[in-house]
C-alpha positions, 0 to 999 in steps of 0.5 A, a space after each residue: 535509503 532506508 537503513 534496513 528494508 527498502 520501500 518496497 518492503 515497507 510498502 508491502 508491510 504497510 498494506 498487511 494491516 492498513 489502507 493508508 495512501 501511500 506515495 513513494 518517492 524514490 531515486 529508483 526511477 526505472 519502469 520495472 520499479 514503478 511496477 513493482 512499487 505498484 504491485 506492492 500497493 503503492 497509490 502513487 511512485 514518483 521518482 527522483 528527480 521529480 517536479 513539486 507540482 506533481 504533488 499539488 493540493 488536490 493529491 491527496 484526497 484524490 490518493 486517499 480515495 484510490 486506498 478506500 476503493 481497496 478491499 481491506 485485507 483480511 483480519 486473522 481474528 475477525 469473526 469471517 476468520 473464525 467461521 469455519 470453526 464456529 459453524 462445523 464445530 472446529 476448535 
């Protein structure tokens, strides 16, 4: 247990600013939060109890690839942000 957002939360704030893998490990081990995990950006939701070897050597280049096939999420302050403004003379 988290003490002041659940995982879900963290997730979805973890994707506003990076494309890190993330994997939840949860008690909540339901189908509708395994989605919802997902829809949040997990890589991967396992859920407790789980079986160590699902976390082989081999998971985490293969979680890392799944998070750099990801489009970056948008940058308020990046020039593609701006570009209204620089091309129509906006403030």
């Amino acid at each position: 247990m988290l003490p002041k957002l659940d995982g879900f939360e963290v997730c979805r704030r973890i994707r506003e600013f990076s494309l890190v893998p993330v994997v939840m490990l949860t008690a909540r081990g339901e189908p509708v939060d395994k989605l919802r995990g997902f829809e949040m950006g997990a890589d991967d939701y396992l859920g407790k109890p789980f079986v160590p070897a699902e976390l082989w050597p081999g998971y985490a280049p293969s979680c890392a690839a799944a998070s750099k096939a990801r489009q970056p999420p948008p940058r308020p302050w990046s020039a593609a942000a701006r570009l209204p403004s620089i091309c129509c003379g906006g403030g």
